[in-house]
C-alpha positions in Angstrom: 32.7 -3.9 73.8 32.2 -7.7 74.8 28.5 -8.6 76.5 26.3 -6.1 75.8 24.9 -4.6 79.2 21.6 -3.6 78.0 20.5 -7.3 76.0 23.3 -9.5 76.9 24.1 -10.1 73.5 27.8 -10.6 72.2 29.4 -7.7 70.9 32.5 -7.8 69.1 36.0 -5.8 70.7 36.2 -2.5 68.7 32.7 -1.7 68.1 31.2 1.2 69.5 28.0 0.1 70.0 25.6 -3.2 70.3 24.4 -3.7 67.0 21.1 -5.7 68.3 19.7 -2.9 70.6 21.5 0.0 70.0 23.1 0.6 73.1 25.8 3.1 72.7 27.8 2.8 76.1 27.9 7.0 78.2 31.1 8.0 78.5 30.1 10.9 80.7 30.6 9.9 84.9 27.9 11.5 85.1 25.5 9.2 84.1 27.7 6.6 85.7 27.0 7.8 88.9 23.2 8.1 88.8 22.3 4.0 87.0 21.8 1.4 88.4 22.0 -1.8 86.4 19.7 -4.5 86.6 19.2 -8.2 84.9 21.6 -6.6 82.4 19.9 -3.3 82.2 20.6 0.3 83.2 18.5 2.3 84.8 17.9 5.5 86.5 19.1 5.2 90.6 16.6 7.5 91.5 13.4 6.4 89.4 13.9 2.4 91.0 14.8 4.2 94.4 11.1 5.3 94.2 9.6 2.7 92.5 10.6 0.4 95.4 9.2 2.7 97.9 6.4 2.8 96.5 6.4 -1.0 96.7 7.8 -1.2 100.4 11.2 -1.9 99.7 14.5 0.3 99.4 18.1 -0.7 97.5 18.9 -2.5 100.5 16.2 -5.2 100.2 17.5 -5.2 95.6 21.0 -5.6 96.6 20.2 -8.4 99.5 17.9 -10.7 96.9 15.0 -10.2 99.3 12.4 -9.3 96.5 10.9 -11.7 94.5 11.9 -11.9 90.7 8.4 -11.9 89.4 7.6 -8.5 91.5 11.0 -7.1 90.7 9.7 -7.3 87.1 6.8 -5.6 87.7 8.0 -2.9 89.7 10.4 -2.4 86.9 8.1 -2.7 84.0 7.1 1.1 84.1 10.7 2.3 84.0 
């Protein structure tokens, strides 16, 4: 697997999963299509889509770096 995507965490070649948090990577495309990752986590497109609007801001403004860390994280928080 290499870096875990979920925790960052090491994981050796071979393994199917992360052993620290469990991640077990989707193999359907159609979860693919519809996450988003994140500071190393996955999430739903469509739940941050709304969570920015709700905070003024749309993937545009998360893919340009043009909102603050600290309020990313709390956007996020609830996801």
């Amino acid at each position: 697997m290499g870096i875990c995507p979920q925790c960052g965490s090491f994981v050796d070649e071979g393994e199917p999963y992360c052993p620290y948090c469990s991640y077990y990577p989707s193999s359907t495309s159609e979860d693919d299509d519809n996450s988003i990752e994140i500071g190393g986590k996955s999430y739903d497109r469509d739940e941050v889509e709304d969570a920015l609007r709700e905070n003024g801001y749309d993937l545009d403004d998360l893919k340009r770096d043009l909102i603050d860390e600290d309020e990313l994280e709390d956007i996020l928080y609830w996801l």
